[in-house]
N, C-alpha and C positions, 0 to 999 in steps of 0.2 A: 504493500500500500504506500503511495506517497505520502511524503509529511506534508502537512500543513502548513502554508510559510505566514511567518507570522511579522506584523507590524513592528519594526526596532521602537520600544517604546519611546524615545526621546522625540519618533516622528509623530505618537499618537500625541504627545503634549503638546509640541509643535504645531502640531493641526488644528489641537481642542482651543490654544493660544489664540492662534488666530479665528477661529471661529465667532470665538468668545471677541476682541477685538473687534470685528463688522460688527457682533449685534451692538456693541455700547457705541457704534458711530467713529472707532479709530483705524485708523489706517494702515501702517506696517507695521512690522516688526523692527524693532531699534535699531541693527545690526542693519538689516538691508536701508532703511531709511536713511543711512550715514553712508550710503556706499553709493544711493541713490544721490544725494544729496551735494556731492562731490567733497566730503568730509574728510573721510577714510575708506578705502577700499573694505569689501567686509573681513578678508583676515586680520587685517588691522584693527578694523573697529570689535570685531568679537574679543580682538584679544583684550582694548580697551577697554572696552564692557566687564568683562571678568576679572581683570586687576583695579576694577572699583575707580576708574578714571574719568566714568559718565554719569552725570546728574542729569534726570529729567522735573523737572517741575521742583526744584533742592533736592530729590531726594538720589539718594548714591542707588543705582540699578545695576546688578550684575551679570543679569539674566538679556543673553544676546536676544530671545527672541521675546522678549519682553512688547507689548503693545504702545504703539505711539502713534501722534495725530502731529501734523503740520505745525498745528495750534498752541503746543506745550513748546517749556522752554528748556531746551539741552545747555549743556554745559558739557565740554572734555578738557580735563585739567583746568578748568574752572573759566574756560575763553564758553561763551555764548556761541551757539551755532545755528542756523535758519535751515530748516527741513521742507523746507519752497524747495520744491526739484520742478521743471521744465523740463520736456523731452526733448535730448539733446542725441544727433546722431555722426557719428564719424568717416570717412570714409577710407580705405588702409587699403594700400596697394602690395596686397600681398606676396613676397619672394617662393619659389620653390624651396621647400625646406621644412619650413616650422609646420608645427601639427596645430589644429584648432581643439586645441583642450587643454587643461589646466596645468598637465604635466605632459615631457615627451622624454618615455625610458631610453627611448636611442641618441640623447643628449643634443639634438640639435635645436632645439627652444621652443616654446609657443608663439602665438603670433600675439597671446599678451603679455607676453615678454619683452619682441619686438616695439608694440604698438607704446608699451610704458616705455622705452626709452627714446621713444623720440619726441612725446608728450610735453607739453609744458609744466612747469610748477603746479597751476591753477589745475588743469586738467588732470593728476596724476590721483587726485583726493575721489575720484570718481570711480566703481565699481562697472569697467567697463565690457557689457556684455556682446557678444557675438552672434548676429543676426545671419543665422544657420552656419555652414560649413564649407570648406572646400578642401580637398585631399593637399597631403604632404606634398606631391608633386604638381597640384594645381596650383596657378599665379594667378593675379587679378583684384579685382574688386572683392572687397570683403565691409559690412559695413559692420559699426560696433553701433551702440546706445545704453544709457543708463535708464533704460523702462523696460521693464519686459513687457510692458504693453506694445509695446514697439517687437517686440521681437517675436510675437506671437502675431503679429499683422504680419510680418517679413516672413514668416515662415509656415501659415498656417495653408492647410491645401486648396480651403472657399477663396483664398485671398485671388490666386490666382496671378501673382505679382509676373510679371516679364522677367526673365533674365536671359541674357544674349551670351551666348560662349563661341569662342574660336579655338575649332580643335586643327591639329595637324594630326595625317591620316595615313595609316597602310595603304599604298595601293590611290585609283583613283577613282572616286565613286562617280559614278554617270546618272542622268537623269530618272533614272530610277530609282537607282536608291534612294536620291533626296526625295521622290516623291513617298516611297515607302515613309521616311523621317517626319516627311508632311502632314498623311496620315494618321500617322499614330504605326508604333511596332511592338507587337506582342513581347515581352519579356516574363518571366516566370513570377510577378507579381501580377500581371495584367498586362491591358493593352494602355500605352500610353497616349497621351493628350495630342489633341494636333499640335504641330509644332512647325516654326517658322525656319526655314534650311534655303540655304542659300551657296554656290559654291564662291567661296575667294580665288581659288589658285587651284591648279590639277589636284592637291592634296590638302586644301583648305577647307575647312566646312564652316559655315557662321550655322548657330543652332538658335534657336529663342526658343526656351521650355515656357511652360507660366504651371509647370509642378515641380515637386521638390523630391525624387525617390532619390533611394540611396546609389551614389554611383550613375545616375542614370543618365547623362552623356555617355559616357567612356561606354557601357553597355548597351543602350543604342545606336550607337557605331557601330559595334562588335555584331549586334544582331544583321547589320544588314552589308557585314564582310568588310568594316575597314575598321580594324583597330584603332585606336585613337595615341598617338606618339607626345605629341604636347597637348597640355591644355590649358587655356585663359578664359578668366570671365572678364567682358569689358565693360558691361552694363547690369542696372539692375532697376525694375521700371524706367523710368526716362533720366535717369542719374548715368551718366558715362564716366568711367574714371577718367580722369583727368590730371591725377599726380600719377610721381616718376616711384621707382618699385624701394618700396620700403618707408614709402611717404605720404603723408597722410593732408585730410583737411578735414574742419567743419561744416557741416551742411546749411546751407541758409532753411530760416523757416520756411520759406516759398516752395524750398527743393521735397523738405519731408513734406509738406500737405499736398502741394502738389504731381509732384514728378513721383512720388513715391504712394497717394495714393491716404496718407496718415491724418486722422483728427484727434487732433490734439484733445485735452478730456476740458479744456474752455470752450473750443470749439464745437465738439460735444453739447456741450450745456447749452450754446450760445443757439442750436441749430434749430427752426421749428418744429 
């Protein structure tokens, strides 16, 4: 008989925390609120937390996932802090190399490794999350932000967002195959989405998905005979990278509501 797998309790409290948190009308958790906030990233700020260096409202809280509203007054090491976060999104011209995850055991770094060291001061206090993936050996466009509400619009599958890729290819696919790409091509999840295929060069492909599976260029390729040798992402909705590789910028507000698709939770409020 299989076991049972069960909740690590630390996440049933975690959860009861913040449940409890919505019904009285508060908003995060202290730790993510200071990483949102461009304070402390949250390994910093939990450790904060736990060495008794954060005051909410005077009183000393040690409990990272502690409930908090915009509205109360923090304190770390007794400087005043404002928990006003605006969704703020990055753009990062990804190198071949680093992995999109927290750690990389083959020691070649993360791309928030890269992305903190070319940061500014101001921007470094920020908990900056990555709006989906791209493999170790894919370059391009990678966007960060500190809202996950952002990150679940950039990644979710209703969203439908654009992304254009340019892969170099085994071999040279002819007008078939890109219609096959056009289509949609059965792969062992299903059949994928129409998709916009275009060639560049005898072994150029431009792809525009508007889904997000795993791997699913490089396998789409493979399905219809041309492996995929490099690959770049160079857009993402109507956002084009436009820095040089390992360089980054901030998005104007016009770019996320616009070109990108994002309302903001003012705009939100503000909408009929």
């Amino acid at each position: 008989m299989a076991r049972k797998s069960r909740t690590p309790k630390w996440l049933e409290a975690a959860r009861k925390r913040d449940a409890e948190a919505m019904a009285q009308g508060r908003s995060d958790w202290l730790m993510r609120a200071l990483g949102r906030a461009g304070v402390m990233p949250r390994a910093e700020a939990e450790a904060a937390i736990r060495a008794g260096r954060v005051e909410v409202d005077g009183q000393v809280v040690t409990e990272p996932f502690a409930p908090v509203s915009a509205t109360q007054t923090v304190r770390v090491d007794g400087r005043e802090h404002s928990l006003t976060a605006s969704t703020r999104v990055l753009m990062f011209h990804k190198p071949a190399g680093p992995v999109v995850h927290g750690t990389d055991p083959e020691g070649v770094g993360t791309v928030f490794e890269r992305l903190r060291a070319v940061l500014p001061e101001p921007l470094r206090g920020y908990e900056w999350l990555a709006v989906g993936r791209l493999d170790r050996d894919t370059t391009g466009l990678l966007l960060f932000t500190n809202d996950e509400r952002f990150v679940r619009h950039g990644t979710a599958p209703q969203t439908h967002l654009p992304k254009r890729y340019v892969a170099q290819v085994e071999g040279q696919p002819n007008a078939s195959a890109l219609q096959r790409l056009r289509d949609g091509v059965e792969l062992e999840d299903g059949l994928t989405r129409p998709a916009r295929a275009e060639s560049r060069a005898s072994d150029v492909v431009e792809l525009t998905l508007t889904e997000g599976r795993h791997h699913q260029v490089k396998r789409m390729l493979a399905a219809v005979g041309h492996p995929v040798l490099t690959l770049h992402r160079e857009a993402v909705g109507d956002v084009v990278l436009d820095v040089a590789e390992g360089g980054w910028r901030e998005l104007q507000e016009v770019e996320v509501s616009k070109a990108l698709g994002f309302r903001s939770e003012r705009e939100s409020d503000e909408a009929p």
